[in-house]
C-alpha positions in Angstrom: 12.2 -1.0 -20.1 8.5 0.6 -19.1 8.0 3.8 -17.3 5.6 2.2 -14.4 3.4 5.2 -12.0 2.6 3.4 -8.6 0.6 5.4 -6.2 -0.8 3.7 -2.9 -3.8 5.3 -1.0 -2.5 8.6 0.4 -2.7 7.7 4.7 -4.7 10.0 6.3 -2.4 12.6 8.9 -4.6 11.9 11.8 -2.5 9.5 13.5 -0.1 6.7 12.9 -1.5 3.4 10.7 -2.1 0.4 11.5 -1.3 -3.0 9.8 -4.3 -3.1 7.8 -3.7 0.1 6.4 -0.3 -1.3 5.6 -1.3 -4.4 4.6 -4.2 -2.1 2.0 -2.4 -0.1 -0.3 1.6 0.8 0.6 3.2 -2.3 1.5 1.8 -4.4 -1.7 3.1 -0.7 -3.6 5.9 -1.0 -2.4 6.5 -4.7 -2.9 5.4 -4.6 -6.9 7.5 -1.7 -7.1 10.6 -3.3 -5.7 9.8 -6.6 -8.2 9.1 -3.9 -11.4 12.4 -2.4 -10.0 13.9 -5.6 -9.9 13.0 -6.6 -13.6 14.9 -3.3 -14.4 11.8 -1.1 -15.2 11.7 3.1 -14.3 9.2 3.4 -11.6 8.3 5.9 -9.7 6.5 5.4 -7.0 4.0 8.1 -5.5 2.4 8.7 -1.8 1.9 11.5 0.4 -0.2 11.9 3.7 -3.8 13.5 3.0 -4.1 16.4 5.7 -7.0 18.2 4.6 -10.7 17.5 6.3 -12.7 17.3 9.8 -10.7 14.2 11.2 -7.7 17.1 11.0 -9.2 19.5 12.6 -10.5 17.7 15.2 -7.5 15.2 16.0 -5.3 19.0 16.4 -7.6 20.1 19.0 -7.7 17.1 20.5 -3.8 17.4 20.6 -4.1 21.0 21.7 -2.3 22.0 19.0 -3.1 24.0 15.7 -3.6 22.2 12.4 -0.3 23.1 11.1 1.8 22.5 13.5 -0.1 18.9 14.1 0.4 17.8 10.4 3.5 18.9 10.2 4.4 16.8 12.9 2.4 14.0 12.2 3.9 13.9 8.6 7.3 13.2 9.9 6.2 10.7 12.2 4.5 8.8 9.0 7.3 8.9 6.6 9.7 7.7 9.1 7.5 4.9 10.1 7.2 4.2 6.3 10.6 4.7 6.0 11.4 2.1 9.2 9.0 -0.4 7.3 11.1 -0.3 3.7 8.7 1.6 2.0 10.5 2.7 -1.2 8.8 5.6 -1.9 10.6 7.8 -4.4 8.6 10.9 -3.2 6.6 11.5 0.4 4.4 14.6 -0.3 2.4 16.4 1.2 -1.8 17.6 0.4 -1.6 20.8 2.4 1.5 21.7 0.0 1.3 24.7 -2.6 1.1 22.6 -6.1 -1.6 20.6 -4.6 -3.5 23.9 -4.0 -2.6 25.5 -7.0 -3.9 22.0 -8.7 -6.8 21.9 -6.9 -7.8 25.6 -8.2 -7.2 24.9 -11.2 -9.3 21.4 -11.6 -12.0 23.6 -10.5 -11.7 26.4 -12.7 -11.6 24.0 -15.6 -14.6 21.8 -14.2 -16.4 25.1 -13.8 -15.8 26.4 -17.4 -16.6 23.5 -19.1 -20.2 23.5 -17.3 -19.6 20.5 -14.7 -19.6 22.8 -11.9 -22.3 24.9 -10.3 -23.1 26.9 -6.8 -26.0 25.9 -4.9 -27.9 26.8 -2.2 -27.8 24.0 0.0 -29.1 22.8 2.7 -26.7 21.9 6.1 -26.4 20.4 9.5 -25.6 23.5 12.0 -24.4 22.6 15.6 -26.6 25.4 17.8 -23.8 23.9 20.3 -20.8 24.1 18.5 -22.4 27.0 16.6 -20.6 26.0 13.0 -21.8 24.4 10.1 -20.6 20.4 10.4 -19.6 19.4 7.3 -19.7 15.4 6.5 -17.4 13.6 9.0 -18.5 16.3 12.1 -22.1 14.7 11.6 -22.3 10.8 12.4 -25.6 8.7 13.1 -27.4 5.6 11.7 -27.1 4.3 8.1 -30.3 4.4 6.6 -29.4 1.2 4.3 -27.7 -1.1 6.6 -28.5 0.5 10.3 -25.0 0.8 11.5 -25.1 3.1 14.4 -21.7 4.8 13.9 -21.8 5.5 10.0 -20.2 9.2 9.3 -21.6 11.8 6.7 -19.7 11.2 3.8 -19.6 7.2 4.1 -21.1 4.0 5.8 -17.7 1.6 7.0 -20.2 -1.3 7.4 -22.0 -1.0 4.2 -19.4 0.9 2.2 -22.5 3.2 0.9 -21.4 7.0 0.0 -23.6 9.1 2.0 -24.6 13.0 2.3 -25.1 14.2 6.1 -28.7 14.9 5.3 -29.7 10.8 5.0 -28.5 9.5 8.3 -30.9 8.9 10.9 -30.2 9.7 14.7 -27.5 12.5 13.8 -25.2 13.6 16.6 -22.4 16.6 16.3 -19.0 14.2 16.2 -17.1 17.3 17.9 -19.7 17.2 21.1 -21.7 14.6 20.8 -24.8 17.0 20.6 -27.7 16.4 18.9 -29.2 19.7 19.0 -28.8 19.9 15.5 -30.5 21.9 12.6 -30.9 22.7 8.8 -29.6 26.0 7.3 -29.2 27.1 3.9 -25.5 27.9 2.9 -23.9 27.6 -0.7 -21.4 24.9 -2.0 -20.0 24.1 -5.2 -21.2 21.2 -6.7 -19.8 18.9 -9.4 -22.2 17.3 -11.8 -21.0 13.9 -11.8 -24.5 12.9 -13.3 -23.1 14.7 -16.7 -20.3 12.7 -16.7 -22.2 9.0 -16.1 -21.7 7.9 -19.3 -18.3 8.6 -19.8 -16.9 7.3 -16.5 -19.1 4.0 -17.3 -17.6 3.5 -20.8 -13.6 4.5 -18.8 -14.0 1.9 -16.3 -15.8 -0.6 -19.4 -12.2 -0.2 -21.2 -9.9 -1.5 -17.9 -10.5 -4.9 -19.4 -7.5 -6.2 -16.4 -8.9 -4.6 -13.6 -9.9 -7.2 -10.9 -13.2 -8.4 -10.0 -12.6 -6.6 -6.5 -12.3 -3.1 -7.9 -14.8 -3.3 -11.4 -17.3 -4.6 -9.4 -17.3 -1.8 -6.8 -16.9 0.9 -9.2 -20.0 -0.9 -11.6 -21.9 -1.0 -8.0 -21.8 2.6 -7.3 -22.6 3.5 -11.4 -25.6 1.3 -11.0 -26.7 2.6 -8.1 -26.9 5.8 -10.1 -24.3 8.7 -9.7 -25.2 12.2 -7.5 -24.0 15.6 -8.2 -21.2 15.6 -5.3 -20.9 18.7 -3.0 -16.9 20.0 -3.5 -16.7 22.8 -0.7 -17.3 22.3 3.3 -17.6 24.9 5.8 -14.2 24.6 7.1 -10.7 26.2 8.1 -8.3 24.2 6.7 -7.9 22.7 3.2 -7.8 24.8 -0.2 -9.6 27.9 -0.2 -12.1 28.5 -2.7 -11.2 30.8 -4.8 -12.9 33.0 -7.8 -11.7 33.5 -11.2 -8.9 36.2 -10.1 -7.1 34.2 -7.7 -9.2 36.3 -4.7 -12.3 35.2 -2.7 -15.4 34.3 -4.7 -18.2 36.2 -3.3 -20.6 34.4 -0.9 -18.0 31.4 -0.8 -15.5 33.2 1.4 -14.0 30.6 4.4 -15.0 27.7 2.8 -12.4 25.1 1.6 -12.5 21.8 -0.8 -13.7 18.8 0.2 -11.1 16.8 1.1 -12.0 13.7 -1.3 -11.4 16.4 -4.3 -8.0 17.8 -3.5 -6.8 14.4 -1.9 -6.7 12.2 -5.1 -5.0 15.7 -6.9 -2.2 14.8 -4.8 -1.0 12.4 -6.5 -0.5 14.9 -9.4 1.0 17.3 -6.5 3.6 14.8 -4.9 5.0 14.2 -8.2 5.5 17.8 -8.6 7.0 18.2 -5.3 9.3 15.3 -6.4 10.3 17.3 -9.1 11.2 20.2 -7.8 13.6 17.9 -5.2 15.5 16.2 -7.5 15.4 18.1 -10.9 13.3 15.3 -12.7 9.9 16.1 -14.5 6.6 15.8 -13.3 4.6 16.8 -16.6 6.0 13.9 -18.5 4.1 11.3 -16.1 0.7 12.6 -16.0 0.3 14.2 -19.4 -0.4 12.5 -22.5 0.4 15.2 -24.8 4.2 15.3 -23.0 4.9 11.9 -22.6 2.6 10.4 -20.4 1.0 8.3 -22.6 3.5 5.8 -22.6 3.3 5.1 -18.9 1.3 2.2 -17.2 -0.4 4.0 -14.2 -1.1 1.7 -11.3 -2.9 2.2 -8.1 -3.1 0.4 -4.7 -5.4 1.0 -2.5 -8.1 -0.7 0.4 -11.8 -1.6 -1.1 -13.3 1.0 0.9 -11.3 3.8 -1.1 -12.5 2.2 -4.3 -15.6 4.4 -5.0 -13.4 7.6 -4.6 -10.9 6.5 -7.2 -13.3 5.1 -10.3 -15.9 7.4 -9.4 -15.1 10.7 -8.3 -11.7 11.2 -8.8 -11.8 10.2 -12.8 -14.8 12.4 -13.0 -12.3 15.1 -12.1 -9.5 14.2 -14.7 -12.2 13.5 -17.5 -14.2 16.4 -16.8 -11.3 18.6 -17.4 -10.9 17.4 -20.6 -7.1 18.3 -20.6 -4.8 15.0 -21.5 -4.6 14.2 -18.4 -2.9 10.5 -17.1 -5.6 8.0 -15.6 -5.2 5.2 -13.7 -4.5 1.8 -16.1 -4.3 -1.1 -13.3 -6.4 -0.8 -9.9 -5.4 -3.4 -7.4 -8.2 -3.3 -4.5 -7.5 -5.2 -1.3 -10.0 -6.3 1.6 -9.7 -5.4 5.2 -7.2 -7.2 7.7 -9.5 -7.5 11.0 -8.2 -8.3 14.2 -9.2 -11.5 15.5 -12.2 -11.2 12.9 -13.7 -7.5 14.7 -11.8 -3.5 13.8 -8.8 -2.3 14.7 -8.9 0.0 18.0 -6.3 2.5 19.6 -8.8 3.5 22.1 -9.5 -0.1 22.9 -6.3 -1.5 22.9 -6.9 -3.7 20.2 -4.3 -4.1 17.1 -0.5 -3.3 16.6 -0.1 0.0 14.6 3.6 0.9 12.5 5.1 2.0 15.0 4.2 -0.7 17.9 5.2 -3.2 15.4 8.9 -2.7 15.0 9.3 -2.6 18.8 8.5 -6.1 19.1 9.9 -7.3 15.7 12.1 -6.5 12.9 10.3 -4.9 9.7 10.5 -7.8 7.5 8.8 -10.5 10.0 5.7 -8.3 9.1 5.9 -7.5 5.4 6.4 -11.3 5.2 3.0 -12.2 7.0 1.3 -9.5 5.2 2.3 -10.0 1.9 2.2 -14.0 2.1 -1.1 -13.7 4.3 -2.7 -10.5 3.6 -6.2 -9.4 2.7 -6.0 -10.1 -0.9 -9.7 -11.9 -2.1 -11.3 -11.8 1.2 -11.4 -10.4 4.7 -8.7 -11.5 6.8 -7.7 -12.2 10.6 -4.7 -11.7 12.0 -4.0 -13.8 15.0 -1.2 -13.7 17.1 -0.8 -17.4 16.4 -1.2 -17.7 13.0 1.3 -15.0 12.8 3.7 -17.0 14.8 3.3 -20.3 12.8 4.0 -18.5 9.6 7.2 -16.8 10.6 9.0 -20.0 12.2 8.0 -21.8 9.5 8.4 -19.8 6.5 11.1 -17.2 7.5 13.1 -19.8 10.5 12.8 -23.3 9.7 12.8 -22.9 5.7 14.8 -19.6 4.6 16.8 -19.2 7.4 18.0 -22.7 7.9 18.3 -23.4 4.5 21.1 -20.3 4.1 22.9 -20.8 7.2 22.9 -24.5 6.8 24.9 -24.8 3.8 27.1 -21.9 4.8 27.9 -22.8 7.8 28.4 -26.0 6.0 31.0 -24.5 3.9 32.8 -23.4 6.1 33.7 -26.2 8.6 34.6 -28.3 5.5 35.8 -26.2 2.2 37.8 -23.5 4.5 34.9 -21.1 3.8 35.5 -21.0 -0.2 33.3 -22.1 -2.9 34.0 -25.4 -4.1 34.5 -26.5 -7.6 33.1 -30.0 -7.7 32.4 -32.1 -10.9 29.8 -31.8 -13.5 25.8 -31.7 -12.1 23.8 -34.8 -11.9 20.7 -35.4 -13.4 19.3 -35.2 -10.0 20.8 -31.8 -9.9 19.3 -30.8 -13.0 16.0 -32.0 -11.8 16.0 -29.6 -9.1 17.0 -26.7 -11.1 14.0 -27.3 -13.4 11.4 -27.5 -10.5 13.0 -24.2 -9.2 12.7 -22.8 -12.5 9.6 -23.7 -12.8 9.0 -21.9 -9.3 10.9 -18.8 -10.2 8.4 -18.7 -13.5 5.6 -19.0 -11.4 6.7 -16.2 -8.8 6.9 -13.8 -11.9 3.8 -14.8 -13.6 2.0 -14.1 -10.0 3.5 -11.0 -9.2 3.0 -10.0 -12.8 -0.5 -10.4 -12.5 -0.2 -8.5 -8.8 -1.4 -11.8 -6.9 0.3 -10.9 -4.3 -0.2 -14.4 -2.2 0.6 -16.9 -5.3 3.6 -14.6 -5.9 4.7 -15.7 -1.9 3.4 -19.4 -1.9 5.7 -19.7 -5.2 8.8 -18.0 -3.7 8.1 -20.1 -0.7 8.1 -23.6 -2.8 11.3 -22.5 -4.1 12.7 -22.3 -0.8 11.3 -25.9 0.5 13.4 -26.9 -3.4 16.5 -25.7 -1.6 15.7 -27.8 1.9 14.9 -30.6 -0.7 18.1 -30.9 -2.7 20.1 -30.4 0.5 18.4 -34.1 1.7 18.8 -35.7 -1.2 22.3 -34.9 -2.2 23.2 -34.8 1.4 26.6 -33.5 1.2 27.7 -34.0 4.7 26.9 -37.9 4.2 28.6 -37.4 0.5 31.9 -35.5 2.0 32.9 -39.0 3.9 32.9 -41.0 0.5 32.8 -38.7 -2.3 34.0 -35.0 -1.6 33.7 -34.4 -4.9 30.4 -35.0 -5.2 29.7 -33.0 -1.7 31.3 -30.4 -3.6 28.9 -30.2 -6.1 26.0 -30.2 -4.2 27.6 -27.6 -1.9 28.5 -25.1 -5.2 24.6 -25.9 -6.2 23.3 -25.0 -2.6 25.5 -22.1 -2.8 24.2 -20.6 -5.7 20.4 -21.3 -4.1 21.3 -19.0 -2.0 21.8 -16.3 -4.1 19.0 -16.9 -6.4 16.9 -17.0 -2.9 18.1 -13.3 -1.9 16.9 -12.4 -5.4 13.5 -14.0 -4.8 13.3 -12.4 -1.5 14.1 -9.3 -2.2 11.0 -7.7 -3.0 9.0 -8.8 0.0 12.5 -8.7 2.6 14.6 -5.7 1.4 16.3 -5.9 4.7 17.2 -9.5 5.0 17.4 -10.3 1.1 21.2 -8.3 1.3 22.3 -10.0 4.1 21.7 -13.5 2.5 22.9 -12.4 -1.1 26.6 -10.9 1.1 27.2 -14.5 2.6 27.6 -16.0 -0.7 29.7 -12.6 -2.1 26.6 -11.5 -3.6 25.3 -7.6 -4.1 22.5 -8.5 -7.2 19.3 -8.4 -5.8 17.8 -8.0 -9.7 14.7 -10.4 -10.3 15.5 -13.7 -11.7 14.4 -14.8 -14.9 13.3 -18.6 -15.6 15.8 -19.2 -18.3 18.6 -17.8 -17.0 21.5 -19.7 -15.3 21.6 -18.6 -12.2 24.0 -21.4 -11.3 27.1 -19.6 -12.6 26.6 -16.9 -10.2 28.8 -18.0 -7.7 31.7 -18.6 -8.9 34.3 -21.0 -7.9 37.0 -20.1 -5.4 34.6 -17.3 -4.0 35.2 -16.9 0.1 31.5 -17.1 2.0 30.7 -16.3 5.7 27.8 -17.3 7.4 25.4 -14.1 8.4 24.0 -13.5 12.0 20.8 -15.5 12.5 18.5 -14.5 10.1 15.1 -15.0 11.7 14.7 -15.5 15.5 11.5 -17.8 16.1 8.6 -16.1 18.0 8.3 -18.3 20.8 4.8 -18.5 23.1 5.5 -16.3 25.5 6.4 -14.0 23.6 2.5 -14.3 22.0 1.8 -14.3 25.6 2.6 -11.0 26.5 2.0 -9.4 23.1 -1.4 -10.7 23.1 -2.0 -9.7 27.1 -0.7 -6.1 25.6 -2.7 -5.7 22.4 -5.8 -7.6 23.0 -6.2 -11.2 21.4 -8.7 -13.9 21.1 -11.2 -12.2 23.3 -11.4 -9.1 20.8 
């Protein structure tokens, strides 16, 4: 059994996500954590909403409320949409929580002692208007590498380029809109990421299994040549900055962390926070010299957080030079447009958590985005292609399949399983093709390919629609109710094995299927097991409630009249 870390890319607090946040970082989390769960391994898996930074500040005034009070609220409206969705987090934290700050402090000291961190007089955007200093995300304007008109100060979304405030072009105050703007001096903390070039280069040079996604992003940014990274911002909330004796540090007093240090700390934080909830141990997961070094740390997270994660954050851990845990596996996933342009709440465009489970139950949508999802390239979602996969994956092949045979055995065994005689070759056929299935599902998932790991699941299900029209045991019961028998205790046990295979992606369906065969195991299957036996003889079923409704066209109709569609 392997201890297995799993953190997905903390959500930011301003505001619930939509489904290509989901479809980025905590749903495939969640889904290889259910399958490592499955294959009986101790995992523990990690998120927490990040509530530090501008986009904070200004979404609470916006809301007329204070910071506090808006990410506290906003924090229970995430985890119980995360919560709604099956996301098996086994801890929730929070960034604006006391072990993140105390963490936080201390990464600093550490950096700062072992020479990686200076002060600096900088120089700033100041808002004569807003008369404040605007740190990163308060200044937006044109990217000087790719011309988008909207980048922000910290980061291009078109280009993906890390930016300071000082290169864009055009620069307007995001909290007015004003551009009379100008350069002061004021003094940040920097940390010398240049230093620690060669180091991070030769870290991510040893991930020989990260994909091409994530090295090549993380090679892209080493290439382009590193920057010492400002740490502080001129701001209320986040972690203060603090001087050696716990107090303010002199000429730094009101200033905070930039929220792309403490955010990633988090991680480290939650755990703690976990900790003290349920009595475990935090140390043990994060630090080598206690344990941690027998742990396979994996991340999940959307490209555009990439850069963060094998850049900056690992110049934190390995500048500290304490034993701390890095990251071992980075799975990076591409953007999930809508109707090829960007999510919008402000233009009605895109379904968000929330909106989702109004119009459909949680596991229509971790199918789609699982089987369909963002995984090697940029992906659409249309309301049609979204349709066409649930009737025919979930309605016409899982769904029918189950309640087919079922149903099946009830109106002709009395609801029991069946003994039968022995299988055919025909039925042995079958159970080496699902096998072979089953084999491939694992291998896929394995390899966190999170599509293959569907399509094979998937093909496993079509098997079970197969065998039932070949061995046809309605046609067999007229002239050979033994052999209908058979074939009935065979699709029986299908069904079973198919909870098993579902599980993972359909944590809320996968019980109901497994309970109308008598079934609780929702454990991964292995190819070499015999999962025919599971069933056994004499066992009462009972057909379940329709599984999976089909999404008919005008119900596409109106959703698409509501959200926006094919004109977006």
């Amino acid at each position: 059994m392997a201890r297995i870390l799993i953190t997905s890319a903390l959500p930011y607090i301003n505001g619930i996500k939509h489904l290509g946040n989901l479809a980025g970082s905590m749903l495939p989390a969640d889904v290889w954590a259910r399958f490592k769960r499955g294959q009986g391994h101790e995992v523990l898996y990690i998120c927490a909403t990040d509530e530090h930074g501008t986009p904070a500040e200004l979404a609470a005034a916006a809301a007329g409320q204070d910071v506090r009070t808006y990410c506290d609220e906003q924090h229970q409206i995430q985890k119980a949409a995360g919560e709604a969705f099956g996301l098996s987090y086994d801890w929730f934290g929070r960034s604006s929580n006391a072990s993140n700050r105390r963490l936080t402090q201390h990464f600093a000291k550490v950096l700062e002692d072992n020479g990686l961190i200076e002060e600096r007089v900088d120089q700033m955007i100041y808002s004569i208007d807003d008369g404040r200093f605007l740190p990163d995300r308060y200044v937006e304007g044109t990217c000087p590498h790719c011309a988008y008109e909207k980048a922000r100060g910290d980061q291009c979304d078109n280009c993906g380029r890390l930016l300071d405030p000082m290169d864009l072009k055009d620069p307007y105050s995001s909290v007015s809109g004003s551009r009379n703007l100008e350069v002061r001096d004021t003094r940040h903390l920097y940390l010398l990421q240049t230093k620690l070039e060669g180091r991070i280069r030769d870290w991510i040079s040893s991930k020989s299994d990260w994909q091409t996604l994530a090295r090549s992003i993380a090679l892209k940014h080493l290439d382009e040549g590193l920057i010492d990274r400002g740490i502080t911002r001129d701001l209320k909330w986040g972690v203060p900055v603090v001087g050696p004796d716990g107090g303010p540090r002199p000429g730094m007093e009101g200033k905070v962390f930039y929220v792309w240090f403490d955010a990633p700390i988090e991680y480290i934080g939650a755990t703690e926070e976990w900790a003290e909830a349920t009595g475990g141990t935090w140390r043990d997961w994060w630090r080598t010299d206690e344990g941690a070094d027998d742990v396979r740390y994996v991340q999940f997270m959307g490209k555009d957080n990439v850069a963060f994660h094998t850049v900056s954050f690992p110049a934190t851990i390995l500048g500290s030079g304490e034993p701390w845990k890095t990251v071992d596996t980075l799975k990076a996933f591409n953007w999930l447009n809508w109707y090829g342009g960007k999510f919008s709440t402000s233009q009605g465009r895109g379904v968000f958590m929330d909106q989702a489970l109004e119009l459909l139950p949680a596991d229509y949508w971790r199918w789609y985005l699982t089987a369909y999802g963002p995984e090697h390239s940029d992906s659409a979602f249309t309301w049609e292609q979204f349709q066409s996969a649930i009737n025919k994956d979930l309605a016409d092949v899982l769904g029918n399949f189950v309640n087919r045979i079922v149903k099946f055995t009830e109106s002709k065994f009395g609801g029991v399983v069946p003994e039968g005689a022995a299988l055919t070759d025909e039925d042995r056929a079958f159970q080496t093709q699902v096998n072979a299935a089953i084999a491939e599902a694992t291998a896929a998932f394995e390899a966190m390919e999170f599509r293959k790991a569907s399509q094979a699941i998937r093909a496993a299900w079509v098997l079970g629609n197969e065998y039932l029209q070949v061995a046809a045991p309605w046609t067999a019961f007229k002239t050979d109710p033994e052999r209908a028998a058979t074939a009935v205790r065979f699709a029986l046990n299908l069904v079973a094995l198919f909870a098993r295979l579902a599980a993972p992606v359909l944590p809320f369906t996968a019980p109901k299927i497994a309970a109308s065969v008598g079934e609780s195991d929702l454990s991964w299957p292995s190819a070499d097991e015999d999962w025919l036996a599971r069933v056994p003889v004499g066992r009462p079923v009972q057909a379940a409630e329709v599984l999976f409704r089909k999404i008919e066209d005008e119900q596409v109709a109106d959703w698409a009249a509501r959200f926006g569609g094919g004109e977006a």
